[in-house]
N, C-alpha and C positions, 0 to 999 in steps of 0.2 A: 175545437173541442166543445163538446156541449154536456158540458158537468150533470147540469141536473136533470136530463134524461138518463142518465149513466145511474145518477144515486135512487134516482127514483125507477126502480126496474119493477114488473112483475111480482119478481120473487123477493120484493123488500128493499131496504137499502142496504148500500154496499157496507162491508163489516168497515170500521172506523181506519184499521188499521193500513187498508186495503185503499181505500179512499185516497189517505193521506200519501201513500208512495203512487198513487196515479197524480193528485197536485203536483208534488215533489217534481214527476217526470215532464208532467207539461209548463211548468215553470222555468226547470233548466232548461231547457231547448232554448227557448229563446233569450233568455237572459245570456246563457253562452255564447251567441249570435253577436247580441249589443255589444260583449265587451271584447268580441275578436276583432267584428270590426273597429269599435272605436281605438283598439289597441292600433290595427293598421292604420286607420286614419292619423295618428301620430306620425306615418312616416313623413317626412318632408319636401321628399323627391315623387311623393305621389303629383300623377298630376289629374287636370281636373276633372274629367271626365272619370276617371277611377274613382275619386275623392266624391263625384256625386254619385255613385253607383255603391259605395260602402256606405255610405250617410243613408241612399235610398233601403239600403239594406237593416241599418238601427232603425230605420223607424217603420218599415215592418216589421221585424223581430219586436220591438217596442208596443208596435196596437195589439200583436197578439200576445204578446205578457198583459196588455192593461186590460184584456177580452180576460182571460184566463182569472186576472186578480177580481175584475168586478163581477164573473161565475163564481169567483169562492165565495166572495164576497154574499153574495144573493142568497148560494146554498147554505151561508152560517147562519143565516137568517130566519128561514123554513123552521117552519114547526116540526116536531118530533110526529112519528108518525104513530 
């Protein structure tokens, strides 16, 4: 996702409201990733090789929520145009 090409278009930036339910969408994605698998990683009869392939999976789903939160993060920052 690359926010502040998004908000910064052409034709102005995106209406606020608009914005806001594009964060929203690119946030849940991965956040729902993190906690399905950390949910299955609870089972106990996982075994290892599975167990590191759900782990490798939070912590991709993880960089791209912390991509995503330091985009918002950057864009709240910008000056009004």
């Amino acid at each position: 996702m690359d926010v502040h090409n998004r908000s910064v278009s052409k034709t102005g930036p995106i209406r606020t409201e608009s914005w806001i339910a594009q964060i929203s969408r690119e946030l849940r994605a991965p956040l729902t990733s993190v906690l399905g698998y950390a949910e299955l990683l609870s089972d106990p009869s996982l075994d290892d090789a599975t167990r590191g392939d759900f782990g490798e999976h939070v912590r991709v789903s993880g960089a791209k929520l912390r991509r995503c939160l330091e985009e918002f993060v950057e864009i709240s920052v910008l000056p009004s145009p």
